[in-house]
Legacy VTK file of the C-alpha trace (Angstrom):
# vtk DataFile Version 3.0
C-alpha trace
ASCII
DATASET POLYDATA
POINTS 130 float
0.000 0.000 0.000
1.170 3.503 -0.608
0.596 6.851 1.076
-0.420 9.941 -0.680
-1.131 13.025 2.218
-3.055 15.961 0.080
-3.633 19.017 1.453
-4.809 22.505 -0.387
-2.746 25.767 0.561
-2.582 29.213 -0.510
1.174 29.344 -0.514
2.546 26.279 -2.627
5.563 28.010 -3.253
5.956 28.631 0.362
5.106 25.024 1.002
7.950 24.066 -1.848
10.364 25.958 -0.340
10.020 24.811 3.171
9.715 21.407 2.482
12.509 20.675 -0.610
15.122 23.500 0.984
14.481 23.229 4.754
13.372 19.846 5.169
15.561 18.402 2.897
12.563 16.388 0.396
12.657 16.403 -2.659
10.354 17.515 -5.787
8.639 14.109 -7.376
6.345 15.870 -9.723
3.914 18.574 -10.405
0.873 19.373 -12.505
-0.613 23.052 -13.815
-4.320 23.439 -14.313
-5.729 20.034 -13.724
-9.500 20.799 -13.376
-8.272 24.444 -11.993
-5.472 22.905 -9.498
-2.012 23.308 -9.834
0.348 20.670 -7.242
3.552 19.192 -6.284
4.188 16.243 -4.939
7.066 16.244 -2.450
8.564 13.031 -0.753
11.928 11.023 -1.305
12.570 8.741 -3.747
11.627 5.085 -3.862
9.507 5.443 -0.650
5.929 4.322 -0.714
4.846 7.910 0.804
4.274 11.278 -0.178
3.183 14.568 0.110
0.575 16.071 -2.034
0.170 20.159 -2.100
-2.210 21.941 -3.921
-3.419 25.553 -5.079
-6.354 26.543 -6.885
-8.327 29.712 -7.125
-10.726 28.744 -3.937
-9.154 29.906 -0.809
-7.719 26.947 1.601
-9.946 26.619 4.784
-7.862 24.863 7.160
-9.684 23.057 10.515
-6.916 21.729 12.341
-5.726 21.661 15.921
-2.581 21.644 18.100
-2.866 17.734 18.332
-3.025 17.762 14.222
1.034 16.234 14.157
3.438 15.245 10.635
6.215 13.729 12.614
9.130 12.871 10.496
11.685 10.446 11.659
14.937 11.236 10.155
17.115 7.856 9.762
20.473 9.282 10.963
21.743 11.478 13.890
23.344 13.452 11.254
20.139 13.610 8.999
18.191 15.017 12.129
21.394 17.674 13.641
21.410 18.660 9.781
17.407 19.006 9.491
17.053 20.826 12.927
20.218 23.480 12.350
18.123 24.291 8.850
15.450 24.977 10.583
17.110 27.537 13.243
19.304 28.725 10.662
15.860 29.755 8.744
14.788 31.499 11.877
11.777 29.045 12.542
11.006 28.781 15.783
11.178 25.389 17.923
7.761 25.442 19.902
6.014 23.970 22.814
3.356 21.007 22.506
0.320 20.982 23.430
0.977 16.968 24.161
3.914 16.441 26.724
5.122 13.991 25.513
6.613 16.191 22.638
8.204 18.461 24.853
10.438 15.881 26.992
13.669 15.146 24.386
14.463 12.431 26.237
11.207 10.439 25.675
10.220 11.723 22.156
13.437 12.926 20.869
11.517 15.452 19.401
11.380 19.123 18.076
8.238 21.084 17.140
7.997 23.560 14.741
5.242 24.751 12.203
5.422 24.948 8.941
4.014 28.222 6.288
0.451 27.057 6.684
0.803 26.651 10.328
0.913 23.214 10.391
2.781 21.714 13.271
5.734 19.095 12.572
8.101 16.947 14.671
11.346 16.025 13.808
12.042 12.951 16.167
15.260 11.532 16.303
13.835 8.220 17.887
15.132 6.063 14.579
18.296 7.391 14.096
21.353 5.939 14.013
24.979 7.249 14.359
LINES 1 131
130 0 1 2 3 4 5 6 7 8 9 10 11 12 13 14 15 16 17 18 19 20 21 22 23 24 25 26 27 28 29 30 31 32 33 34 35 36 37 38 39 40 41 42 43 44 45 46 47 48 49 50 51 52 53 54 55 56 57 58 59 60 61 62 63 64 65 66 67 68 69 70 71 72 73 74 75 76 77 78 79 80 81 82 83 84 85 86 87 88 89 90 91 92 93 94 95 96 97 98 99 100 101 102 103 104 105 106 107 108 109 110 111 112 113 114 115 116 117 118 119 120 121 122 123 124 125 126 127 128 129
């Protein structure tokens, strides 16, 4: 089974930015004026998951809450040091969770941030290896 996350934003190329340049995916694809949407699809290669992003003329109406998570589980030390100094050295700030059990690095391994929608994401360092 494979994994497609869509989600409609007013700022795709915001959203590319942020998540090719500061989170280190990559671009898999995109599409202009299908049925009045343009997209990307953002993810890493050969993985059976990705990220869908799209923009159309409506307005995005986002209904989320501070328990609405991406978590992304880097697979080296050095992938998550390298993914959390890009995000300081953008100037985005690390913040609190709402759930504890983000904020305690020693359980979750875990740094929260949002991203240009205001879309909250952890980078846990729970998988990596040295």
């Amino acid at each position: 089974m494979n994994l497609r996350i869509a989600r409609h934003t007013n700022n795709l190329e915001k959203i590319k930015f942020f998540y090719i340049n500061i989170l280190g995916l990559e671009l898999l694809g995109n599409f202009e004026n299908h049925a009045t949407y343009d997209g990307i699809f953002i993810g890493k290669q050969k993985l059976d998951w990705h990220l869908e992003f799209t923009k159309s003329n409506e307005k995005a109406n986002h209904h989320f809450d501070e328990d609405d998570i991406l978590v992304l589980y880097p697979e080296t030390v050095l992938e998550y040091d390298n993914l959390i100094n890009n995000i300081l050295e953008n100037n985005i700030s690390i913040i609190t969770s709402k759930n504890p059990y983000w904020n305690n690095p020693e359980v979750s391994g875990g740094k929260m941030f949002l991203d240009p929608d205001g879309f909250r994401i952890v980078i846990s360092n729970l998988k990596a290896k040295d």
